[in-house]
Structure formats: C-alpha cells, structure tokens
N, C-alpha and C positions, 0 to 999 in steps of 0.2 A: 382687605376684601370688603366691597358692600352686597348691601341685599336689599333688593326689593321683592313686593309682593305682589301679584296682580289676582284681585278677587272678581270672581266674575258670580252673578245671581244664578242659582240661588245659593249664598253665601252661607256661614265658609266652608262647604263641603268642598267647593271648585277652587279653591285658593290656593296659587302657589308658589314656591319662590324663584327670583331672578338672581342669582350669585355670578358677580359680577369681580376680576381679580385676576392674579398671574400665579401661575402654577396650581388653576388650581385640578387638573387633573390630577395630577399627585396626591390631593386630599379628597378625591371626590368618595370615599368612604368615610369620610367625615360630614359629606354633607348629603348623603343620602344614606335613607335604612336600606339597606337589602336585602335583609332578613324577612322585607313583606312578599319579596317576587320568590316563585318557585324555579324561574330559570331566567336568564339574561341573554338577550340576541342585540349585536350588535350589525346595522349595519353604516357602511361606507364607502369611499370610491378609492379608486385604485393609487390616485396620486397620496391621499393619506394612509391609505394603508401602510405604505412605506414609510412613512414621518410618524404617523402617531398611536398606531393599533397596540403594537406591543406595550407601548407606555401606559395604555389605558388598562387593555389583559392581566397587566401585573399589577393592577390598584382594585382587580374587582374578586370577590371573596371566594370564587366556583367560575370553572373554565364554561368561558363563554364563546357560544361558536359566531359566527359572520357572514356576511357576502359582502363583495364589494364590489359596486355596480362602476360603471366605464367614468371617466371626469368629465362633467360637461353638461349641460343642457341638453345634450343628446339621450343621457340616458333618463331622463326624465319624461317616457312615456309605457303605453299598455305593457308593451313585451318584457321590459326590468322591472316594470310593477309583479306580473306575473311572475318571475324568477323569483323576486323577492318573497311572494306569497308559497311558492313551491319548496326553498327553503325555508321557513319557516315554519310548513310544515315536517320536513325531514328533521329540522330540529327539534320535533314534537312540544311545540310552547299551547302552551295553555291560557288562559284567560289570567291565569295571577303570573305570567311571564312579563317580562319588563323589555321595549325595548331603547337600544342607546345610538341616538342618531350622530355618528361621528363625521361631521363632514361642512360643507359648504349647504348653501340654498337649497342645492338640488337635492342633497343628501337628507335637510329637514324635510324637503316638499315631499317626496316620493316615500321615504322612511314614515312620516308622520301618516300618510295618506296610506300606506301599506298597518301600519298598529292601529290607525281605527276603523278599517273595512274586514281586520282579519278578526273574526270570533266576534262579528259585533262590534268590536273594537276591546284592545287592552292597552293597559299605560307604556308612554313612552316619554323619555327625556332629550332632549336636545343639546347636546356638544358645539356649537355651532365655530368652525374655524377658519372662515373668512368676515372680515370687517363687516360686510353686507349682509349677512348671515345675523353677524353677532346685535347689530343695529335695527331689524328690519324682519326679514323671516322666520327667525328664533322666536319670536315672543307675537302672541298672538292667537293661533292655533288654526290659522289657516295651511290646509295639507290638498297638494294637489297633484293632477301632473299635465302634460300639454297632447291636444290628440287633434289628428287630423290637420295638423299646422298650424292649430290657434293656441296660443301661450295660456295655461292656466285655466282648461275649457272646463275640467273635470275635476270635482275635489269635495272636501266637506269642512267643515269647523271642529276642529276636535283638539282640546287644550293638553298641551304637555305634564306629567307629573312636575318639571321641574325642566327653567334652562341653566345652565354651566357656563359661564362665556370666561375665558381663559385667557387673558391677551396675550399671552407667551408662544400661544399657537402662531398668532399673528406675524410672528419672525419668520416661518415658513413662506408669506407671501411675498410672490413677483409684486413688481410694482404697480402693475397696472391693475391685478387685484385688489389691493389696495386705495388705488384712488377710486376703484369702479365702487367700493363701499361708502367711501366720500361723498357721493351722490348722494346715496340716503341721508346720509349725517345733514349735506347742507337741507335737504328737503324739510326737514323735520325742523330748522329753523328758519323757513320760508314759511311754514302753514303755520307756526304754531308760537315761536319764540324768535323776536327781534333781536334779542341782546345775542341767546344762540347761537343765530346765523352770523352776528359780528365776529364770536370767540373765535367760529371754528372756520371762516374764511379771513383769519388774523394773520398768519402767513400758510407757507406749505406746508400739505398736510403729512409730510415726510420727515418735518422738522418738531411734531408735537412728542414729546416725552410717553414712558409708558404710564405713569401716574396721571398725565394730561389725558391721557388715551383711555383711562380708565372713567374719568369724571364724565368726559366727553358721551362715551358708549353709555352709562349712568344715565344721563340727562336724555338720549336717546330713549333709552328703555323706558323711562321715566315716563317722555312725550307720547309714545307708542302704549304703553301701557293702559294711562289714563284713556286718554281716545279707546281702547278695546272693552275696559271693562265699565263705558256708559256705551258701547253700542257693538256688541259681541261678534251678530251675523250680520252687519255692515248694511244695515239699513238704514243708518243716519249720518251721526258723525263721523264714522268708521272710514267714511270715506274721503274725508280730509287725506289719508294718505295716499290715496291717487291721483295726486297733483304729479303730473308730469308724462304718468303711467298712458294716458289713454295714449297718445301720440307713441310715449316710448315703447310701450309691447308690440303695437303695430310695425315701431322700426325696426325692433330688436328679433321679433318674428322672421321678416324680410330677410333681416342679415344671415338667421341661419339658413338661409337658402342658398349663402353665397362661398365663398372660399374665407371671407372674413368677417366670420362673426364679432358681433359688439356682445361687448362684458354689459350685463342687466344696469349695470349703474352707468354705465356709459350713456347707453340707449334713454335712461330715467334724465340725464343729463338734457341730454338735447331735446327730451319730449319738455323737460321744466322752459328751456328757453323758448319754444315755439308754443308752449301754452301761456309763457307769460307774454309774448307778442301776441296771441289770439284776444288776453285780456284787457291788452294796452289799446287794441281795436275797437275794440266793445267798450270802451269808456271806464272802465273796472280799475283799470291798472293802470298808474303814470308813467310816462313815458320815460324819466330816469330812472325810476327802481329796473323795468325792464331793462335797462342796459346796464344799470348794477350787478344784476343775475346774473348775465350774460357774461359781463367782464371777469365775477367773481367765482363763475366756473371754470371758465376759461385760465385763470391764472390756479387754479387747484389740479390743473393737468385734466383736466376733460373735455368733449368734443362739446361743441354746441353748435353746428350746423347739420343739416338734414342731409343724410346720403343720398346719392345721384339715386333715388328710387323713383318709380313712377308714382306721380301727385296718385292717379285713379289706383295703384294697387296699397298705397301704405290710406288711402281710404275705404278699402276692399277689408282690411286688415282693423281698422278702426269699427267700421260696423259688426263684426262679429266678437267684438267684446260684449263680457258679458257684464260692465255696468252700465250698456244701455237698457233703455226699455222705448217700448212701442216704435222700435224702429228706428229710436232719434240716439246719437252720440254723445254721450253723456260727462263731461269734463268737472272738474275740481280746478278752480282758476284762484289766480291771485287776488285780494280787494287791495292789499299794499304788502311789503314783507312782516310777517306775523301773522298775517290774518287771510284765511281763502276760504272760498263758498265752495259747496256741493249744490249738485243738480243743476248744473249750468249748460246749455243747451246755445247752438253757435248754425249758423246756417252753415250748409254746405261748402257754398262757395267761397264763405269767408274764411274757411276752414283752408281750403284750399290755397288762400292767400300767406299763409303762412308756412307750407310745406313745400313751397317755391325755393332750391338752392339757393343764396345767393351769390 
C-alpha cells in the first residue's frame, strides 16, 4: 500500500491522507479511527450497491444505514441531492457523523456536496471505484452537482477526511469505464509530466498490471495533489486541470441530451485534442505533439473527433461555464507536452474552427 498526504493552509489541521492499494476495503478499520464519528452514512449507486456495500457493512465497527442514488450522471442533480439530504436526516446524523462516499464520480460529487451543505458541513471520506474517480474526483475536494443542463454549475470546496482508492474495485469495471479514466491519467501527463505521459500511453491501457496500476494512480494523485494544495479554490494553478474540460463539459453536456451519452473521460478525450488544435492555431503548440495527442488517444481506445453537434450550441454550452469571466471562454492550452498555461483566451471564430467534424 502507499500513502500520500495532501496538506492544505492552514496547515496541519486540513491534512489528510490518500491510501492508495488493493484490498483495501477489507482493512479500511485499519486505516481509519471510527471511534471519532458518532454514526456512519453511507452513500452509493445502485450498480455498487450490488458489488460492494456489503463488503464495506462488514468492515465498519456499528451498522451503518445508506441510500443509493440511480448510476449515472443523471442522478447528479437538486432532486437526489434532496433525497440524500432527507435521508440523512431520517438517519438522524449529527455534526460528529461520518460520511462514506462509496461509488464512482458521481457518487463523490453529490455525496461530498451533500456532507458539506448538511449541518454546515460534517466529515466525509471518499471510496472512489472507478479509474476516473480514483485519478481525478476523489482527491481535491471539489463537491457539486449539475442544474439546469450546465455540468458542475453548483457546488463548493470542501476537503474529505480521507480518500481510499482500492484497485481491486477496479475489476468490477466495463471496459469502457475504464479507459474513460485513461483520459484523466493521459491529461495529467499532458499538463504536468513528459516522462508520464510516455509510461502511461506505452502500450494498452488494459494490458498495465495491478501493481503498474497502482504506481500509475500514485503519480496521479501525486500531480493532482500538489497543484490543489498550492491553489485550493482554483484561482490559479488549479486550473492547469482543465485542460480539455472547457470543450469537453460543453460536449459531454450535449450528449446527455441524446440516446448516447459520452463517459466524462471520453468527452475530456476529444475536448484535449480540439484544445490542443485550438493551441497548435494560436502558435502555442507544434503541430506534431498535436497529432502526437491525437494519435496517442486514439490508440488508448478513446474518441477524439467532435460529435455531429451543432458548432453554435456546444458554443452555447461553452459560454456558460463557469471558468469564464467577463463573458470571455476561458481555456487551459498546451505550450508543448508537460507544460500548459491557464487563462487563455481564443476568439470566437477561431474557436469555432476547431469544433468543425472532420
């Protein structure tokens, strides 16, 4: 097992750790007191309830009750936020209650965003048991959910007691879940580490070991880590991780409006290669790393052309994100692989030249 820590100011009251390993639900009363909570709530979705609830029930020290919201993107809005807050109350938790986010993305966003609106906020830990989850969402403490049709409109910053990342969960995942986590992994060796992004587009990422699997998510957490705890509520470098984001929320928005939605990593996928063409435009970015990207998404099993959407509504979609300001669309681009600027600012139309199918 390893362990990291991410300390956030003011220090070390806010510190806490990332355990990172297999099996280790099974030990998770080794690596957490629970003798500080008065009660424990668990929540999750319905696909893991069946794969993992009981395994968890039987490692925690006093029966802990649940809800478990629908699988999907879907239910990550007001009305399962409310459920979850009306359970929570019928569980009668209290301010020294703990809760345990057992699930995927959606499961951290809504769960985490549900333990710090309720009573003010009380502690909650994070399970996280998809790739993207374990890479990406889990660590940081950003809690939200999506309202009115905009991805992530609504939320706050509020740090977890502790994440769990378990890779043993990871055997539960479809394939396509799987590689949709990929996306993160390669991102984080696009913005931040060269050598990185060689390991982890070295072959398929179905063919990495779970010991590879563990270094890999490690070096993740690592990347993610650092960047959050020099810029917490994403006012500066924080935003190095939305390289890809601005295009891809906009597409991944769209799609659930359609019969076939894109997995968040898929969508993160094709917004990285249309942002590193929007950079290769603008002089920022050479014109073979851009098809480096491209190629080396592409052979990781993920999309990277732009769905038949209309150029004016996934720009409709773009503008009501919330890392713009004063109206302008606000991008994280590439300067080469390893290294990408924030606050990057693209005229419209050139914008447009890049969300063109080809």
């Amino acid at each position: 097992m390893k362990t990291l820590s991410i300390t956030l100011p003011p220090a070390p009251k806010r510190a806490y750790p990332i355990y990172i390993g297999s099996n280790l639900i099974e030990q998770i009363a080794t690596l957490v007191d629970f003798r500080k909570y008065s009660n424990i709530f668990i929540i999750t979705d319905k696909t893991i309830k069946k794969l993992l609830l009981n395994k968890l029930q039987r490692q925690l020290p006093t029966e802990a009750k649940y809800i478990a919201v629908p699988s999907g993107e879907t239910a990550k809005d007001i009305s399962h936020l409310t459920n979850i807050w009306k359970a929570m109350i019928d569980a009668q938790l209290d301010r020294k209650s703990l809760i345990i986010n057992l699930g995927g993305g959606v499961v951290g966003d809504i769960g985490g965003f549900a333990a710090a609106t309720y009573m003010r906020g009380i502690p909650f830990i994070n399970i996280p048991t998809t790739l993207l989850a374990q890479v990406d969402e889990s660590v940081g403490g950003k809690t939200m959910i999506d309202f009115d049709g905009i991805k992530n409109i609504v939320g706050t910053f509020y740090q977890p007691a502790a994440v769990i990342i378990d890779v043993a969960t990871l055997q539960t995942l479809p394939k396509r879940e799987l590689l949709s986590g990929w996306a993160e992994i390669i991102k984080h060796g696009l913005i931040q580490d060269k050598k990185y992004f060689k390991t982890v587009t070295s072959k398929d990422p179905l063919s990495f070991s779970e010991s590879e699997l563990v270094d890999i998510i490690t070096r993740s957490c690592e990347i993610k880590s650092a960047i959050v705890q020099n810029d917490e509520t994403e006012t500066g470098k924080r935003k190095l991780v939305n390289f890809g984001h601005t295009i891809g929320h906009a597409i991944e928005a769209l799609s659930l409006e359609t019969n076939e939605p894109l997995r968040h990593g898929e969508a993160v996928s094709i917004g990285m290669v249309a942002e590193a063409n929007l950079a290769q435009q603008i002089g920022l970015l050479n014109k073979e790393y851009a098809q480096r990207i491209k190629v080396k998404l592409a052979a990781a099993g993920l999309p990277t052309d732009i769905p038949d959407f209309p150029t004016d509504a996934i720009i409709a979609k773009m503008k009501s994100d919330k890392k713009n300001v004063g109206g302008k669309i606000n991008f994280t681009l590439l300067k080469q692989i390893g290294e990408a600027l924030i606050d990057q600012t693209v005229p419209e139309e050139l914008i447009k030249t890049v969300l063109i199918k080809p």
